[in-house]
RODO-2510 file (C-alpha; in nm, 4 decimals, decimal comma):
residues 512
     n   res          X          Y          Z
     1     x     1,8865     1,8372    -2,1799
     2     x     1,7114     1,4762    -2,1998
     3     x     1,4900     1,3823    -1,8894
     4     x     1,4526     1,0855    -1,7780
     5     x     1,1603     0,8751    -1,9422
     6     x     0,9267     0,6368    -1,7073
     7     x     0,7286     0,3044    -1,6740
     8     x     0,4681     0,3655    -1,4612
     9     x     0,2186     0,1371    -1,2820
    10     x    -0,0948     0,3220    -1,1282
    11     x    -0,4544     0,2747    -1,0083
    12     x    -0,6182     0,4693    -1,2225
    13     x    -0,5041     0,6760    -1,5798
    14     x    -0,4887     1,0244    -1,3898
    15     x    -0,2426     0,9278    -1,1509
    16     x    -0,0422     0,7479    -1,4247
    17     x    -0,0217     1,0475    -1,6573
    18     x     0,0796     1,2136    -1,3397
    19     x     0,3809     1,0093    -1,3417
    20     x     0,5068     1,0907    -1,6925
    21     x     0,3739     1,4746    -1,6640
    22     x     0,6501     1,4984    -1,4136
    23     x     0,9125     1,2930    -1,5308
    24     x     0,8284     1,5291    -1,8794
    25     x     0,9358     1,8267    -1,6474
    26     x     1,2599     1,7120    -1,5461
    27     x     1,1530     1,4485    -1,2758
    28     x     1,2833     1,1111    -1,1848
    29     x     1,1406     0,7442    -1,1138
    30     x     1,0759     0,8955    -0,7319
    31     x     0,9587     1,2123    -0,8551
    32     x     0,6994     1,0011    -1,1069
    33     x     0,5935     0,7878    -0,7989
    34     x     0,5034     1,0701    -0,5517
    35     x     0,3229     1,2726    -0,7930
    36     x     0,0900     0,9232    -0,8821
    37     x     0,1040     0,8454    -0,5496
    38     x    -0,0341     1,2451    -0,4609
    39     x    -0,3312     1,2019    -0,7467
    40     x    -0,4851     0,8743    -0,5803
    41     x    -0,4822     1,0250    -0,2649
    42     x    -0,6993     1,2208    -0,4330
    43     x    -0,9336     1,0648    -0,6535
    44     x    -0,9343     0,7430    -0,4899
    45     x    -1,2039     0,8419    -0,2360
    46     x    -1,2955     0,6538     0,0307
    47     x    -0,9832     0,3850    -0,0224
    48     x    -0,6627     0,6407     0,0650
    49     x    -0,6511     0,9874     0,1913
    50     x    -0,3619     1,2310     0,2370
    51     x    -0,4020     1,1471     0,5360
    52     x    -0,3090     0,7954     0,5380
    53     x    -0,0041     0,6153     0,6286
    54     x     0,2725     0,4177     0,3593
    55     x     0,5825     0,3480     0,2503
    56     x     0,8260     0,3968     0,0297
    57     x     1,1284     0,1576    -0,1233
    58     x     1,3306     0,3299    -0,3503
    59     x     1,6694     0,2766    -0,4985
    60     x     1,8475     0,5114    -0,7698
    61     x     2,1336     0,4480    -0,9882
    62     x     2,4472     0,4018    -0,7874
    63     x     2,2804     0,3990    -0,4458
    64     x     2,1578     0,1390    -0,1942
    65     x     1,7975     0,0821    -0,1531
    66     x     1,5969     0,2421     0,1319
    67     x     1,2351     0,2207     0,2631
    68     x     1,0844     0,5451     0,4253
    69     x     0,8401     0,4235     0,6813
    70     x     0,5411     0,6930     0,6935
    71     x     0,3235     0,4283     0,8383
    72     x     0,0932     0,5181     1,1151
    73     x     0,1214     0,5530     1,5050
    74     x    -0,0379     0,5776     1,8010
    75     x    -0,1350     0,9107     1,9273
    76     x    -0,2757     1,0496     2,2670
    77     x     0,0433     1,2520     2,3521
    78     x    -0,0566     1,4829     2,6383
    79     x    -0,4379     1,3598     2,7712
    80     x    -0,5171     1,2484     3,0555
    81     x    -0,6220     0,8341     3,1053
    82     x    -0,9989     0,9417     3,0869
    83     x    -0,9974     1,1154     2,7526
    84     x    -0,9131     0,7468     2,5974
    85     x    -1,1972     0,5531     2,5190
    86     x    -1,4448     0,7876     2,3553
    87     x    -1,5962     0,8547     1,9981
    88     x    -1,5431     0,5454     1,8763
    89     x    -1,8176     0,3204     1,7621
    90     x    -1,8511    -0,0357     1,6055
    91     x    -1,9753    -0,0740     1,2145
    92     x    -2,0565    -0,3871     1,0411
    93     x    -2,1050    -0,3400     0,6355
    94     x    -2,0867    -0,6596     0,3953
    95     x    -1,7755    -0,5276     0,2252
    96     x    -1,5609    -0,7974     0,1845
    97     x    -1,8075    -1,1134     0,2910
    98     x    -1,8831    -0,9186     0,6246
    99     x    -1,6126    -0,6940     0,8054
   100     x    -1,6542    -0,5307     1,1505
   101     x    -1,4413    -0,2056     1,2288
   102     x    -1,3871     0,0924     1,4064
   103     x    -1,5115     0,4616     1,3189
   104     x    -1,5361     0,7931     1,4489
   105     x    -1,2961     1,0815     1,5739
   106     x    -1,1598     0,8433     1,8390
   107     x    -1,0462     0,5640     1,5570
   108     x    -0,7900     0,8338     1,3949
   109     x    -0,3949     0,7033     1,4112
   110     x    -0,1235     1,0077     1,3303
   111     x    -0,0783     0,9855     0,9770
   112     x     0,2916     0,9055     0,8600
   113     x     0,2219     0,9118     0,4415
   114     x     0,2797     1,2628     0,3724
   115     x     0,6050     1,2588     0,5913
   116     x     0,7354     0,9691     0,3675
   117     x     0,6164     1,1331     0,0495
   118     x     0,7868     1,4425     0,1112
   119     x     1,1164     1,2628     0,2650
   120     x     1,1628     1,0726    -0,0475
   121     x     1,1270     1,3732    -0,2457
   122     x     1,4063     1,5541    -0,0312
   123     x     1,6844     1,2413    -0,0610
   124     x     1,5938     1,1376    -0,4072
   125     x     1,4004     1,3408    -0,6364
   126     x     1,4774     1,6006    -0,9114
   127     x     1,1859     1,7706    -0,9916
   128     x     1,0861     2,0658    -0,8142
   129     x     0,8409     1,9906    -0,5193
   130     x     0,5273     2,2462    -0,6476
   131     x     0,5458     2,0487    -0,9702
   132     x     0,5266     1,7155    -0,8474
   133     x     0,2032     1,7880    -0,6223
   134     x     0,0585     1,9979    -0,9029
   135     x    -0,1075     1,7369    -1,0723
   136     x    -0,3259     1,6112    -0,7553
   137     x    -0,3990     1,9832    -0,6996
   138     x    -0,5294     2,0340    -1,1113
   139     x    -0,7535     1,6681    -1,0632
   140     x    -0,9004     1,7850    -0,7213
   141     x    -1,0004     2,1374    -0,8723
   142     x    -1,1072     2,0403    -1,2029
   143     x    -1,2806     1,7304    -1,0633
   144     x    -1,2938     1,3470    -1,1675
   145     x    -1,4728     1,0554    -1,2004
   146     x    -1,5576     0,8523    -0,9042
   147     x    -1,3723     0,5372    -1,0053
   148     x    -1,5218     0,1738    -1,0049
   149     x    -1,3115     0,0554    -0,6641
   150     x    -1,4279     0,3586    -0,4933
   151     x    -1,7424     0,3695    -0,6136
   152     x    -1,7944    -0,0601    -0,5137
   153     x    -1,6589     0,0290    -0,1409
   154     x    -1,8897     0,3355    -0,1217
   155     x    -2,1599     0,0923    -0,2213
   156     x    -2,0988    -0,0902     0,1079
   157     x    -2,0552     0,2251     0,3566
   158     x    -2,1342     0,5431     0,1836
   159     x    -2,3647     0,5837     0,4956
   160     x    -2,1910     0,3507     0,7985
   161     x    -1,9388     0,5432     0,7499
   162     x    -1,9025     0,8011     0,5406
   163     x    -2,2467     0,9441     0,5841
   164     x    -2,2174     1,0037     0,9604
   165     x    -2,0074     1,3562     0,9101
   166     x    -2,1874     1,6052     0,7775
   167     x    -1,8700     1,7329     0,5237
   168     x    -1,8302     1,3326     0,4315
   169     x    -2,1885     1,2982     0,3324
   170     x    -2,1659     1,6237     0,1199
   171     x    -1,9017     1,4924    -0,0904
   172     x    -2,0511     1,1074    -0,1712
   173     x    -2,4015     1,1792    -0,1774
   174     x    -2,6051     1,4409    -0,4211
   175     x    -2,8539     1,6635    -0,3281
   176     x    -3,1206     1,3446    -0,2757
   177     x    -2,9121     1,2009    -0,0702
   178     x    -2,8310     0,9174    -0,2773
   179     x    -2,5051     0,7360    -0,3014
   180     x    -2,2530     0,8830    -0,6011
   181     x    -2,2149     0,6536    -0,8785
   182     x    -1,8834     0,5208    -1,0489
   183     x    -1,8136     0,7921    -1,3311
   184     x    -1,9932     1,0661    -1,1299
   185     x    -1,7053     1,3815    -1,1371
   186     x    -1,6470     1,4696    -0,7563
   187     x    -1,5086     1,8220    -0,7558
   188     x    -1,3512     1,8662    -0,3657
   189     x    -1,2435     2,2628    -0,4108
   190     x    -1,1383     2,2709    -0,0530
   191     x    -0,8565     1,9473    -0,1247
   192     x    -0,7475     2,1946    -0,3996
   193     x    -0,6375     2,4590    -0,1571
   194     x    -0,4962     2,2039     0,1020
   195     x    -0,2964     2,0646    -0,1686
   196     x    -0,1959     2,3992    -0,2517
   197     x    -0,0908     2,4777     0,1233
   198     x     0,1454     2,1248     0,0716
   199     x     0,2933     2,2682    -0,2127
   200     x     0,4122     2,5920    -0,0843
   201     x     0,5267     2,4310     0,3018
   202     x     0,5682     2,0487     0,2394
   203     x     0,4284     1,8312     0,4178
   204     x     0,4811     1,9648     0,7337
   205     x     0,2000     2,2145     0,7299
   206     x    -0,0067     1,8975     0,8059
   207     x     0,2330     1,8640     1,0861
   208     x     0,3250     2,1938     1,2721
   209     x     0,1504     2,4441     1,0556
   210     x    -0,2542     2,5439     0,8815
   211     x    -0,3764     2,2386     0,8044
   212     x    -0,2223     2,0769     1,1682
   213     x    -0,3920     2,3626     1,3638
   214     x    -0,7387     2,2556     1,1532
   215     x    -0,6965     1,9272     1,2126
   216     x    -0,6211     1,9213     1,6027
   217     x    -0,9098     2,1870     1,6395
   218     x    -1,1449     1,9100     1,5361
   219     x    -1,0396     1,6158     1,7349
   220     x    -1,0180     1,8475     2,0271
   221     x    -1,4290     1,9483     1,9532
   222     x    -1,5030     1,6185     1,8714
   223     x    -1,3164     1,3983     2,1548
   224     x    -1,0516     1,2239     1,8920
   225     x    -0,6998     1,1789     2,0613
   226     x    -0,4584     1,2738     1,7754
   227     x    -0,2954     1,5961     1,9462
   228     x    -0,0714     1,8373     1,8121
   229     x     0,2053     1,6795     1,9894
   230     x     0,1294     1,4114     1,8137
   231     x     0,1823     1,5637     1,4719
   232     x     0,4676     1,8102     1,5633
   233     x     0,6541     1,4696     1,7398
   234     x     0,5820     1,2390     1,4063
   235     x     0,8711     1,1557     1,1660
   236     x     0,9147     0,9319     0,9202
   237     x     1,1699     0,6813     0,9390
   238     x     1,4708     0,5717     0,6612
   239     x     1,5663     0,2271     0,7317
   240     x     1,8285    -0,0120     0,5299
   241     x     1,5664    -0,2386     0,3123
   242     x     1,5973    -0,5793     0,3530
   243     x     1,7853    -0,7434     0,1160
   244     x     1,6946    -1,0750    -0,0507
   245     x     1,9944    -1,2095    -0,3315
   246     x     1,8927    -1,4970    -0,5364
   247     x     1,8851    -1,6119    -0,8933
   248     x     2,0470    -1,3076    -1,0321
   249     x     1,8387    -1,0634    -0,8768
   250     x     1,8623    -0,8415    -0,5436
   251     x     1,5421    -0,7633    -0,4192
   252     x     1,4678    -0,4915    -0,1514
   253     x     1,1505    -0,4872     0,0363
   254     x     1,0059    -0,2991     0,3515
   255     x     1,2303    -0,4238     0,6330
   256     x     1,0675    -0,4644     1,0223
   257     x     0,9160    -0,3698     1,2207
   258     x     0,6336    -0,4208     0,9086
   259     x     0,6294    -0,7610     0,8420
   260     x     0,5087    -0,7843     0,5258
   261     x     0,8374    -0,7683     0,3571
   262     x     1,0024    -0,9958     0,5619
   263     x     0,7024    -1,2522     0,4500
   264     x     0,7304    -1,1885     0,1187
   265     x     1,1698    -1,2611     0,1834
   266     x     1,0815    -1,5612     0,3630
   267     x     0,8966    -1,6992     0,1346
   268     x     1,0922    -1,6205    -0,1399
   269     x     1,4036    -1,8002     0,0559
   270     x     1,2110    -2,1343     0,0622
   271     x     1,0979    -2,1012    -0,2943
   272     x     1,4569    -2,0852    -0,4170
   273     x     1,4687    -2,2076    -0,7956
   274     x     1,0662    -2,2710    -0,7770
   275     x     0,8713    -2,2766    -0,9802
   276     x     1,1460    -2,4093    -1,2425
   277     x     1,0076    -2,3177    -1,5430
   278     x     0,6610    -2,2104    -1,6651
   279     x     0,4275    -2,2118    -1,4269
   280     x     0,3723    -2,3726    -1,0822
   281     x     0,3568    -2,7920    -1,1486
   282     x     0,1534    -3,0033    -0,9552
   283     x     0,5032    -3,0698    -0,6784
   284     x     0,5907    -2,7307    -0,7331
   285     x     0,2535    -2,6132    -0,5940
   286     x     0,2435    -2,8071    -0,3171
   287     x     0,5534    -2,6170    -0,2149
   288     x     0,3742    -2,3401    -0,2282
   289     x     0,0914    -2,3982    -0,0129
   290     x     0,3722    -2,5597     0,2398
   291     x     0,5689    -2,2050     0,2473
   292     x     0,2402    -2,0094     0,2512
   293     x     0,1317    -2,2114     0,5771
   294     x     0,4442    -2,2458     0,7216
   295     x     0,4833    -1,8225     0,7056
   296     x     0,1807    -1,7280     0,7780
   297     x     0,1020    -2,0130     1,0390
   298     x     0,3699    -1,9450     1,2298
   299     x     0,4814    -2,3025     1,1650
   300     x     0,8494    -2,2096     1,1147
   301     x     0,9778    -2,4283     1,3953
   302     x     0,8488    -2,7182     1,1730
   303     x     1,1117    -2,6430     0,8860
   304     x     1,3805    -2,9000     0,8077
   305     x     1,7634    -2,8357     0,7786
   306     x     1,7273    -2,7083     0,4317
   307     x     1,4809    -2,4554     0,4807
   308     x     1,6485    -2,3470     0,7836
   309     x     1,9547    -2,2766     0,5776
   310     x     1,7443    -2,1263     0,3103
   311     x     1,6453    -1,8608     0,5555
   312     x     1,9988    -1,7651     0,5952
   313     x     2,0153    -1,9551     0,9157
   314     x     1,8691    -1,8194     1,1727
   315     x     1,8326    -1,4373     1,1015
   316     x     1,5251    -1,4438     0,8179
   317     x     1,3644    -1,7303     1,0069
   318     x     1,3642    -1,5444     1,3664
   319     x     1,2453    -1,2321     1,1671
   320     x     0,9702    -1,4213     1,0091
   321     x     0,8649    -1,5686     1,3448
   322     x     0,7975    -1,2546     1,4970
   323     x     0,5575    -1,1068     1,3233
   324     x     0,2046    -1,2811     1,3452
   325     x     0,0785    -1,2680     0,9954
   326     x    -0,3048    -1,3373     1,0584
   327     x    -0,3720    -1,0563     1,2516
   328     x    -0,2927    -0,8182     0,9508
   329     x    -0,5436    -0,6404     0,7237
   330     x    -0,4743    -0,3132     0,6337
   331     x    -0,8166    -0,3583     0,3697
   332     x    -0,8313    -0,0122     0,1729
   333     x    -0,4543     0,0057    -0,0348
   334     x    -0,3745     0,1686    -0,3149
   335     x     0,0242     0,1356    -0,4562
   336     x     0,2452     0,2423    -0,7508
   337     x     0,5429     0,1426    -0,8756
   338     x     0,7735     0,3130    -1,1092
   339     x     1,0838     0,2859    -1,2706
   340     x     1,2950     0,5020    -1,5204
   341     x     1,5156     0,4871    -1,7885
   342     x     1,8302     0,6017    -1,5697
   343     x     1,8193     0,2962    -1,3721
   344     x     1,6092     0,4322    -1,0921
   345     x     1,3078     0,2395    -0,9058
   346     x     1,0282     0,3623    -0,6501
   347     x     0,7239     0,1574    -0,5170
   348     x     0,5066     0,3041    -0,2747
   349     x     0,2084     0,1874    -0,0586
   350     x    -0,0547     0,3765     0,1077
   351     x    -0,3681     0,3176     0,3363
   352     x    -0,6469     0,4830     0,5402
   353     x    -0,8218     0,1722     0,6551
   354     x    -1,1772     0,1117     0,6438
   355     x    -1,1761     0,4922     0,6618
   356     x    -1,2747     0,6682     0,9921
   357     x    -1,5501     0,8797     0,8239
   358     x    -1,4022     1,2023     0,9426
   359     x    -1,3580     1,5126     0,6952
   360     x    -1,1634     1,8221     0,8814
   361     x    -1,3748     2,0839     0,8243
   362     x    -1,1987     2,3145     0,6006
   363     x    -0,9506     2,0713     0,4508
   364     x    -1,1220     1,8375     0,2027
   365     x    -0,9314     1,5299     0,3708
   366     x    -1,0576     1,1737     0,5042
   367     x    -0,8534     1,0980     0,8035
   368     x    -0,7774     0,7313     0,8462
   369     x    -0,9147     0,4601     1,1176
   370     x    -0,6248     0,2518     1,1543
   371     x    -0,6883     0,2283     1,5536
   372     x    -1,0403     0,0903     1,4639
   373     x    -0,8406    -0,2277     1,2283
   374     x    -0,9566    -0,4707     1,5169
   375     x    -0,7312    -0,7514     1,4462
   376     x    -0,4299    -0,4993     1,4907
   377     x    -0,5161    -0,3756     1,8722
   378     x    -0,7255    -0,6234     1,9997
   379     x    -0,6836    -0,4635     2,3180
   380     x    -0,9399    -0,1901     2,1723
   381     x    -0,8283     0,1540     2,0083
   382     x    -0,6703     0,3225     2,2497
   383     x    -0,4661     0,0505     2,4094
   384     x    -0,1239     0,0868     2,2861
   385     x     0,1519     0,3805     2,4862
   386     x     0,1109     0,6848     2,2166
   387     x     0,4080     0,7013     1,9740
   388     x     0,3955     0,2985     1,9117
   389     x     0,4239     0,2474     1,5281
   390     x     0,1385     0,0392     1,4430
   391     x     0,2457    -0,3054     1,2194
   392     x     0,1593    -0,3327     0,8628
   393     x     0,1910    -0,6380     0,5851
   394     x     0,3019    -0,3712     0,2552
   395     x     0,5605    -0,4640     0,1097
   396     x     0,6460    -0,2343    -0,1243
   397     x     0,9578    -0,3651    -0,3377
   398     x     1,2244    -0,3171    -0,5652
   399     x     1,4942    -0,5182    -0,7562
   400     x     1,8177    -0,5014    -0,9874
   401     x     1,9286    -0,7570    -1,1647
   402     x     2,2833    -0,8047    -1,2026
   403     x     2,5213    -0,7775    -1,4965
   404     x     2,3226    -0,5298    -1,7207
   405     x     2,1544    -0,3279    -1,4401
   406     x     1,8029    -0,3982    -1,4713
   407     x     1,5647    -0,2741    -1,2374
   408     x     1,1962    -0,3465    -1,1379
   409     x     0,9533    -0,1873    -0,8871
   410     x     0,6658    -0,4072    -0,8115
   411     x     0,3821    -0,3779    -0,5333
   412     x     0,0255    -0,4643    -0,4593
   413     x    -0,2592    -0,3990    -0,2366
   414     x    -0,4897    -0,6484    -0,0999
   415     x    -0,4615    -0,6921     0,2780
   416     x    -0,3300    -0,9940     0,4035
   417     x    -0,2813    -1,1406     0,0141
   418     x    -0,0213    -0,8210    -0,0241
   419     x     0,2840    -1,0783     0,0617
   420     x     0,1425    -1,4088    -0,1320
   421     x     0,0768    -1,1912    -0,4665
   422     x     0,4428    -1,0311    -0,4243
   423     x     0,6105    -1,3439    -0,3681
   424     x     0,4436    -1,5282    -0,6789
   425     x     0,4433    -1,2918    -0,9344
   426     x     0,8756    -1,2490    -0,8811
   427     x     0,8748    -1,6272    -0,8531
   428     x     0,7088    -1,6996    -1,1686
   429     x     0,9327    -1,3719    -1,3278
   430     x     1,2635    -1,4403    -1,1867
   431     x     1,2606    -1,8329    -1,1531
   432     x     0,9840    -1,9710    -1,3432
   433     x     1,1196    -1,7297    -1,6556
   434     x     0,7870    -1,6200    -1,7323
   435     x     0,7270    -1,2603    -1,8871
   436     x     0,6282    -1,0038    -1,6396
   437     x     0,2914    -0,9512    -1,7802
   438     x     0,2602    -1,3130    -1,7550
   439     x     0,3607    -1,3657    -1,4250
   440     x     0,1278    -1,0709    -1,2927
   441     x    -0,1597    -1,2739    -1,4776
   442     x    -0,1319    -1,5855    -1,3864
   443     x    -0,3695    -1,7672    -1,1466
   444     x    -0,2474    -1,7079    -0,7743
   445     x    -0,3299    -1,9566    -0,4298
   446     x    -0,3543    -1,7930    -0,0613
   447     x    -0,3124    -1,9802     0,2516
   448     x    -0,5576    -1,8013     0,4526
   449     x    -0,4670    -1,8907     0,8718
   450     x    -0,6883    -1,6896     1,0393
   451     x    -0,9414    -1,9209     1,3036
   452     x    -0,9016    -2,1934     1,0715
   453     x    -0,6611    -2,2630     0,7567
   454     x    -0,8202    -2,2340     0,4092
   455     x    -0,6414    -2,2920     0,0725
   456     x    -0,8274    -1,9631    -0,1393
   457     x    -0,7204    -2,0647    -0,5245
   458     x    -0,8005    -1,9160    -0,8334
   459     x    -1,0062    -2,1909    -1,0105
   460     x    -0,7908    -2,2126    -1,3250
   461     x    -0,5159    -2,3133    -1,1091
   462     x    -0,4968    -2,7238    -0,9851
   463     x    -0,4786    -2,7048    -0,6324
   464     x    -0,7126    -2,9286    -0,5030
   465     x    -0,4624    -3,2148    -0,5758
   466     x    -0,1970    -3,0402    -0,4371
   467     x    -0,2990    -3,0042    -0,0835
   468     x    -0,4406    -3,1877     0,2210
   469     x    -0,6489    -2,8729     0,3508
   470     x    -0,9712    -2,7336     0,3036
   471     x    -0,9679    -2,5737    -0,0467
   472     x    -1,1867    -2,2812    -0,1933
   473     x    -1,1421    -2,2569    -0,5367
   474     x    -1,2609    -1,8637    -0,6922
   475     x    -1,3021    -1,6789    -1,0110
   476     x    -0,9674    -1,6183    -1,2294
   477     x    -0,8556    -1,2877    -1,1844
   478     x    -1,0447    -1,2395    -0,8595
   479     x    -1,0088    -0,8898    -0,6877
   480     x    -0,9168    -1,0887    -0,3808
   481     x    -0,5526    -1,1925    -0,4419
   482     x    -0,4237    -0,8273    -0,5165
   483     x    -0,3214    -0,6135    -0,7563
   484     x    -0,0100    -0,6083    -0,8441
   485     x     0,1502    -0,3097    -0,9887
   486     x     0,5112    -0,3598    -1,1799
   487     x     0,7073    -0,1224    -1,3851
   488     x     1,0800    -0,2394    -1,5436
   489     x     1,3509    -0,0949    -1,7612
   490     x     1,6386    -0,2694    -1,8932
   491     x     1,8956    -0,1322    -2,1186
   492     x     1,8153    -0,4073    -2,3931
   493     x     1,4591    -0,3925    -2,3432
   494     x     1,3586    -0,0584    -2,2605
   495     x     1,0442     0,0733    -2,0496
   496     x     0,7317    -0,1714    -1,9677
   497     x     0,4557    -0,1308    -1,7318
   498     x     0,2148    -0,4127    -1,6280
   499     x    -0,1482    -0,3390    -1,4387
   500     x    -0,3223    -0,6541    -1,2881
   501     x    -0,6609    -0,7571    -1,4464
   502     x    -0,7938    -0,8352    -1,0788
   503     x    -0,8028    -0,4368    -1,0007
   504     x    -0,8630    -0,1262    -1,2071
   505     x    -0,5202     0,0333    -1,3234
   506     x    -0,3452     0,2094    -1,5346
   507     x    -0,0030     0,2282    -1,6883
   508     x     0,2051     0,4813    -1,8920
   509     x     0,5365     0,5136    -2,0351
   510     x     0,6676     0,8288    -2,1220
   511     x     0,6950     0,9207    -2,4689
   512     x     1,0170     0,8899    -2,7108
***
């Protein structure tokens, strides 16, 4: 019996080989995702975890397209008003031109990514559940090289915050106690057996059973909040996607209450039919930078008629206005998007955060610090009623085309730029007729509205003329706009995969 090949778009060549390793034993485009998905969480140290939170957007042949929101809450189920409050601390590294967050026991949000991981596996996959988490368990017990992202964000806090825990510093330092280097094999023997433990359970032995019971022994020695009624209550959510039609194409993106895929709708609605053809014009990018503001400003009431109506009234444009755009970061993201030849698409986004420096004893896992993202609760850590889902800008994505069935799966990291990269590269694909590697290559603009508005361009692109606002033009292909990840499959066309030159990646297609 054939399998199903795959087009998959990775962070790194492990977890792309993942991707047709499973598909090769009888998986689908979902099965493919997870198990890439699973291998960054492992080898992608210090940027995602398996304990972070994510989503997934899927749709398979014949079906309608979901996202499973594993993305993270609030926990403190169960203690009292005075256990809130403690070990959490303030860090301040250079990363990213200077960035102040929150570390320590205290800065740990219940993580939703497994849940969604294993969900989508349940609903939609093929492949039998050992064999699509046996390739992150062979990479953490054989080891792997530290890649370059990891190893250029270790740079910056191997010690602020990843030095602080005694089973942390083990792993990213050697026996001088000097920083690992990019291409330095990690080997993290005790991920292997957690891993292992997922296998044989699911996911919910990081819920209810061993690994829950290791985790909640820690934060209870070590004054973190995450309880196991936290865990044991957690579940991750399927929700409709939200549905953009235009120019031949349906797209489905993460619905609310994230808002980056209703960004990334919105300001696909007012881009209708632009750019025309080719690339962005010098009229065509002024549009741009309008949408960009007028989304991420929160300048929608300024809008006239027509935009209003292309926002589908009032319904896009009221769910655009809700969400407040600026306060979103969400820094360390890793994503994958896959697609097969059955007509079948998965994207998936993940994060930990900054990373709250915390290894559970016994488990080989980073646990997240998405309480310590200070833009997202800037009423401190521990200031939202436990079981609030915390908002996120990922908009992991997927799209058919109509008449021959084509599908894509596209998604990015890259904090706030997540819904700006998105938004151009299907632009430029499905209106400006580009190719997809094209479009994923081409120079990309970011309204940034954060205290002040700033026009971030990639220098190769003319926006200085284009725009009344302060403008700072950067390197092509700068790490700072994303990195998008597509995969696509057509019946005329077959299988392609497409890795953005701003990040490392990797891409594979299965074999014929």
């Amino acid at each position: 019996m054939a399998h199903p090949r795959v087009a998959v778009a990775a962070p790194n060549r492990a977890a792309a080989d993942a991707g047709v390793r499973v598909a090769a034993e009888g998986g689908n485009a979902v099965d493919a995702a997870i198990a890439a998905t699973l291998v960054t969480m492992v080898n992608e140290i210090g940027v995602v975890s398996p304990a972070s939170g994510g989503f997934v957007t899927l749709q398979v042949a014949g079906g309608e397209p979901v996202t499973i929101d594993g993305w993270v809450e609030m926990p403190g189920r169960g203690l009292p008003p005075d256990r809130l409050g403690r070990a959490v601390w303030d860090v301040s590294t250079d990363y990213g031109g200077g960035t102040t967050t929150t570390v320590g026991h205290g800065s740990v949000a219940t993580p939703g990514g497994m849940k969604a991981l294993d969900l989508a596996h349940q609903r939609s996959g093929k492949a039998p559940w050992r064999e699509v988490v046996q390739p992150a368990i062979d990479v953490a017990r054989q080891g792997f090289p530290l890649s370059r992202t990891s190893g250029y964000y270790l740079g910056y806090t191997h010690e602020i915050i990843f030095g602080w825990h005694r089973p942390s510093h083990r792993v990213v330092h050697d026996e001088d106690g000097v920083v690992i280097k990019a291409g330095t094999t990690v080997l993290i023997p005790e991920l292997a057996e957690a891993l292992e433990l997922i296998a044989e359970a699911g996911a919910e032995t990081m819920y209810t059973g061993e690994l829950a019971e290791l985790l909640v022994r820690d934060m209870a020695d070590n004054e973190g909040i995450l309880t196991a009624e936290d865990l044991a209550a957690y579940e991750a959510i399927v929700r409709p996607a939200l549905v953009l039609k235009q120019n031949g194409w349906t797209l489905a993106t993460n619905p609310p209450p994230a808002v980056g895929g209703v960004a990334v709708a919105a300001m696909l609605a007012l881009l209708d039919g632009v750019p025309a053809q080719g690339g962005w014009n010098q009229s065509e990018l002024q549009r741009l930078v309008e949408v960009q503001h007028a989304v991420f400003g929160r300048r929608l009431a300024e809008l006239d008629e027509e935009d209003v109506r292309q926002l589908e009234g009032q319904k896009l444009l009221d769910l655009a206005a809700a969400g407040d755009l600026r306060a979103l970061t969400s820094p360390s993201t890793a994503t994958v998007s896959v697609v097969d030849d059955e007509g079948d698409a998965c994207a998936i986004t993940v994060s930990s955060g900054y990373g709250s420096g915390v290894m559970t004893p016994g488990t080989g896992i980073w646990l997240n610090n998405a309480l310590g993202e200070q833009e997202l609760l800037p009423g401190g850590p521990h200031s939202l009623v436990p079981g609030t889902r915390l908002t996120s800008n990922m908009a992991p994505s997927v799209a058919r085309r109509d008449g021959d069935g084509a599908v894509l799966a596209i998604s990015s990291p890259g904090s706030d730029r997540i819904p700006t990269a998105l938004a151009q590269v299907y632009a430029l694909y499905t209106h400006g007729g580009l190719s997809l590697e094209d479009a994923v290559e081409h120079p990309r603009v970011h309204v940034r509205v954060r205290e002040d508005v700033v026009v971030d361009y990639e220098d190769d692109l003319p926006v200085s003329g284009s725009t009344n606002l302060p403008a700072r033009p950067m390197p092509p292909h700068s790490m700072y706009f994303g990195g998008v990840a597509a995969a696509f499959w057509a019946p005329a066309d077959g299988l392609q995969a497409v890795g953005d030159p701003r990040r490392t990646g990797a891409t594979a297609i299965s074999p014929d």
